[in-house]
C-alpha positions as CSV (number, residue, x, y, z in Angstrom):
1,X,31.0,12.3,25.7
2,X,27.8,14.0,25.8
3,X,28.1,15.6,29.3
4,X,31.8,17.1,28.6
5,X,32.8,20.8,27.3
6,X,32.7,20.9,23.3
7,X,36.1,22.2,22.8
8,X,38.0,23.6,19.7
9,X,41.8,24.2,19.1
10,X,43.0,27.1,16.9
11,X,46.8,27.0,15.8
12,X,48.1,30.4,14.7
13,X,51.2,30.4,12.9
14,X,53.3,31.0,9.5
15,X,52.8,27.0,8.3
16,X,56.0,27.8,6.2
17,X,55.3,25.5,4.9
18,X,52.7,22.8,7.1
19,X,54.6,19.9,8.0
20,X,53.4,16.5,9.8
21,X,54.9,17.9,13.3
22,X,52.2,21.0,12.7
23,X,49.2,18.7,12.3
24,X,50.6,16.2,14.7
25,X,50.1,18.6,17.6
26,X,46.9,18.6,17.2
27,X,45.9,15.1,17.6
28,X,48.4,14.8,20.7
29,X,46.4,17.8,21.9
30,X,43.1,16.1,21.0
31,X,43.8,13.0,22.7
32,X,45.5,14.6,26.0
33,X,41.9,16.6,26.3
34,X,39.9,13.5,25.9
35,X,42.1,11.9,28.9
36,X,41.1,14.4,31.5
37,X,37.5,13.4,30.9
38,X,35.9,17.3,30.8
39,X,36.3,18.1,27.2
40,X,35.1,16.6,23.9
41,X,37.4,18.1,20.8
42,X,34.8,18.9,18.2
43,X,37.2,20.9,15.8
44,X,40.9,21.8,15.1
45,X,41.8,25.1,13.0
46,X,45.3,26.4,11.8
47,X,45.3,30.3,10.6
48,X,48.2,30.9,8.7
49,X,49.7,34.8,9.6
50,X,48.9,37.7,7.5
51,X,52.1,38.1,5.1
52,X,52.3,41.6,7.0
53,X,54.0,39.9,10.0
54,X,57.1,40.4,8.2
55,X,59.5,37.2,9.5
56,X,61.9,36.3,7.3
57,X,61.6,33.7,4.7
58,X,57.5,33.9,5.0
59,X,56.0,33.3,1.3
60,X,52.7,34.5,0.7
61,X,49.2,33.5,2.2
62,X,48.3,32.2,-1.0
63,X,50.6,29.1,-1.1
64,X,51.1,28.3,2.7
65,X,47.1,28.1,2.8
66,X,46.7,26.1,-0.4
67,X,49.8,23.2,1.1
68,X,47.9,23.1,4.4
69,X,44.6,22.5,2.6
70,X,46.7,19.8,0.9
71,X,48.2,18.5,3.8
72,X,44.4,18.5,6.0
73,X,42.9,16.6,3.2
74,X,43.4,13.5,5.1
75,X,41.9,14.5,8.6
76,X,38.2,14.4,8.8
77,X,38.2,17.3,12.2
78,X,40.9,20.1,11.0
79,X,40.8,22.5,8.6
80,X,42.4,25.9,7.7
81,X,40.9,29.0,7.9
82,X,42.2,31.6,5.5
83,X,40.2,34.8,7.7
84,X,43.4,35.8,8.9
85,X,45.7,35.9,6.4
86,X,42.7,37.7,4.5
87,X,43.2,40.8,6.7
88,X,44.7,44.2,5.4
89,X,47.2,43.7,7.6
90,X,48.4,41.8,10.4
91,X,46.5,40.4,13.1
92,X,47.2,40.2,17.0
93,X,46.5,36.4,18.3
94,X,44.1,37.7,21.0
95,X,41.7,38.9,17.7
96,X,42.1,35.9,15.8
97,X,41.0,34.0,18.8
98,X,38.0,36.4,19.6
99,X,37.1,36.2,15.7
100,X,36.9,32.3,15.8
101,X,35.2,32.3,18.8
102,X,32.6,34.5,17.5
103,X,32.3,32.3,14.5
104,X,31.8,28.9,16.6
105,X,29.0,30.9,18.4
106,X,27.0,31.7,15.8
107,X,27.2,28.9,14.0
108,X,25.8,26.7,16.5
109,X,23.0,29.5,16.7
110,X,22.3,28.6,13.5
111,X,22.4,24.9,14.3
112,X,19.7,25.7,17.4
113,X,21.9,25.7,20.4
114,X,22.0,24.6,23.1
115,X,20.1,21.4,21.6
116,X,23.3,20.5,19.8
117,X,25.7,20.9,22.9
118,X,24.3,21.2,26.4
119,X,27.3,24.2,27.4
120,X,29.0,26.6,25.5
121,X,32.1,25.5,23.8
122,X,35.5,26.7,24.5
123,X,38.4,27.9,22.2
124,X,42.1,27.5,23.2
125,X,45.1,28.2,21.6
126,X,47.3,25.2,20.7
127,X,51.1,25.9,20.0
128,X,54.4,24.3,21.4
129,X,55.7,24.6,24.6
130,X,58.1,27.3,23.5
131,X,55.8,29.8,22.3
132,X,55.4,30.3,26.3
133,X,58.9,32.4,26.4
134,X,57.9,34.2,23.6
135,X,55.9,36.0,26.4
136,X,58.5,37.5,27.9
137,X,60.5,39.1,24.9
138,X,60.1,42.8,24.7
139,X,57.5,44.8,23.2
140,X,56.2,41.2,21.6
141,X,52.9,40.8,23.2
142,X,50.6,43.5,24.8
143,X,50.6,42.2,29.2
144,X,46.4,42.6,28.6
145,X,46.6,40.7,25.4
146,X,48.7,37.5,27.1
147,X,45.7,37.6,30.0
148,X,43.4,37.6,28.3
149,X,45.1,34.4,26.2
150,X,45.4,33.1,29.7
151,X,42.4,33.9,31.2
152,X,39.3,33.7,29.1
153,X,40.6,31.3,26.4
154,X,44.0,29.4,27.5
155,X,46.6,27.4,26.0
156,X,47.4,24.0,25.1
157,X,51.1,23.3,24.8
158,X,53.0,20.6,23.4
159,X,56.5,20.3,25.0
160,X,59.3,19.9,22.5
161,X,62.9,18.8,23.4
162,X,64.9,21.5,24.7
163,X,62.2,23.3,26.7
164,X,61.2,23.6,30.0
165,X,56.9,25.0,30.1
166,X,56.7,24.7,34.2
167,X,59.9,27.5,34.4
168,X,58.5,29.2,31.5
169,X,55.5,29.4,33.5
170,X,56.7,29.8,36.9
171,X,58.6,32.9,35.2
172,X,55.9,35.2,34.4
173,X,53.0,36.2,37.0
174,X,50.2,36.2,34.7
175,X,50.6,32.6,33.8
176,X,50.9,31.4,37.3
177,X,47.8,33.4,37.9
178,X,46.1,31.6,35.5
179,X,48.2,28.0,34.8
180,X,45.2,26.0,35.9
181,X,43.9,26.9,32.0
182,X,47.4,26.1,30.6
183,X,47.3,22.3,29.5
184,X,51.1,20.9,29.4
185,X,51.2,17.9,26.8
186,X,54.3,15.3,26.6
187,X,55.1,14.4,23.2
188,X,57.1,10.6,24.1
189,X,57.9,10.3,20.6
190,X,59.9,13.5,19.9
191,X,59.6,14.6,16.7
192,X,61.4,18.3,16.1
193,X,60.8,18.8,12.5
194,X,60.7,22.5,12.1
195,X,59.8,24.5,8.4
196,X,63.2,26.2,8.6
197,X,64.4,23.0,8.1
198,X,62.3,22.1,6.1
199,X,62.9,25.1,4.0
200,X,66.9,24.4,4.5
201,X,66.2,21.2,2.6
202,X,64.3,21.9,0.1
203,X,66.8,24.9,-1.3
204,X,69.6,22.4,-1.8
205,X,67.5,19.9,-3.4
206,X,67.6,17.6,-0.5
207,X,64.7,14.5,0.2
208,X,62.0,16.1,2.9
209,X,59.8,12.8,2.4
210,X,58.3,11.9,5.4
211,X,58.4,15.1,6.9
212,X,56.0,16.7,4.7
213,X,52.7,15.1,3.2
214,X,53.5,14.1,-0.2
215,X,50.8,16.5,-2.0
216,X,52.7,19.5,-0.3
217,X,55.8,18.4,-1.7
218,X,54.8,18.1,-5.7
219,X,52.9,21.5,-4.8
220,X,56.2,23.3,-3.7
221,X,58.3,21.7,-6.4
222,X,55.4,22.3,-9.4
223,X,55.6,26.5,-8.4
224,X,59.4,26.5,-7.2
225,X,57.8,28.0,-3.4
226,X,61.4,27.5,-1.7
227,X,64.3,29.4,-3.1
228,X,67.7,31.5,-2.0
229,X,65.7,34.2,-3.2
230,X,62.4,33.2,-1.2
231,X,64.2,33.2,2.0
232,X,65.7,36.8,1.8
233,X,62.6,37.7,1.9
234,X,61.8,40.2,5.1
235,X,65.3,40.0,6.2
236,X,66.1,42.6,8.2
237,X,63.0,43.9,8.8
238,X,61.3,43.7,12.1
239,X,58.4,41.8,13.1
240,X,54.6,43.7,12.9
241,X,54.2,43.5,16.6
242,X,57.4,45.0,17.5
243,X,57.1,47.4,15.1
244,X,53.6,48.2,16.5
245,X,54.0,47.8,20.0
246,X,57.7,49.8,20.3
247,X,57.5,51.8,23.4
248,X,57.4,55.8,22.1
249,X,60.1,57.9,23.0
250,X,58.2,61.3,24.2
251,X,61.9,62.9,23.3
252,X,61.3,62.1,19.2
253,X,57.7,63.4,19.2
């Protein structure tokens, strides 16, 4: 693999909590890179979101990246990175994924580049296939912000039952423009565990075995994480980014 692109896949997200779907994207995204012969994956990361994001249910920083530190003790190439949940407040993607990039930059300056890889590496954002329509909802994401996304980093999707990536593409402009760097991945062996459910489960004393690693499980039950009380947490309060990117009304000035 020595002639193809070093390539690293950062997974933004609550991880409320990490379950074996969230880590099992990333090796179906791994292996779906290897395949097309141009990329070697030399590093996965998941970055929990700043507890300012303000979704409902979303228990602090703290425990979601102490269960996925739990979870990633068994792979040997991911690992979470706490940087962004670290932040005074919350953080748009598009600076998460310029902050890592940064990162892997100067640490293979300090590891005498290009001797260790022959071209630069690249950083993509890996998420499920319906984080595409999240693009379209209003006020969500910032049009320069999903280009840049697009263009200068792009995405690796993993489809999920239920959704459709080519229309979700084919809907917005900026990601025809720029589908080429937009990496559709068929999971064969669905697999739609979701942390709400998880969460669901776990409030009314119900097995989750299976779904999540065993090490997250005695964690949630030894600090009581998931509760009725837990889950009205944020309700009715809306989301950083559409708090922050709400159009403003020149009449209320």
């Amino acid at each position: 693999m020595k002639s193809r692109i070093p390539l690293i896949l950062l997974a933004c997200g609550s991880f409320n909590p990490i379950t074996n779907m969230h880590m099992r994207l990333f090796e179906l995204a791994r292996d779906h890179l290897h395949q097309t012969g141009q990329y070697q994956v030399i590093e996965g990361i998941m970055s929990p979101v700043n507890d300012d994001y303000g979704k409902k249910g979303l228990v602090s920083a703290r425990h979601r990246i102490a269960m996925a530190k739990l979870a990633l003790e068994t792979s040997d190439w991911i690992r979470v990175d706490p940087w962004e949940s670290e932040q005074k407040t919350w953080t748009e993607t598009v600076k998460v994924l310029r902050h890592h990039y940064n990162e892997s930059l100067r640490l293979l300056q300090n590891l005498s580049f290009p001797f260790v890889f022959p071209v630069l590496p690249e950083l993509k954002l890996l998420c499920g296939a319906d984080f595409l329509q999240t693009f379209k909802t209003p006020n969500l994401w910032k049009e320069e912000h999903i280009q840049e996304i697009v263009e200068k980093f792009g995405l690796v999707c993993i489809s999920r039952a239920g959704s459709d990536p080519a229309t979700y593409i084919n809907e917005l402009d900026l990601l025809t423009q720029f589908q080429h760097n937009i990496f559709l991945v068929k999971e064969w062996v669905q697999n739609e565990i979701s942390a709400t459910q998880i969460r669901y489960a776990l409030r009314r004393g119900l097995s989750v075995k299976y779904l999540v690693p065993d090490s997250v499980i005695s964690y949630i039950a030894r600090h009581n994480i998931y509760t009725e009380e837990s889950e009205q947490k944020n309700e009715g309060d809306l989301l950083q980014p559409l708090k922050l990117h709400k159009p403003v009304n020149p009449l209320n000035d």
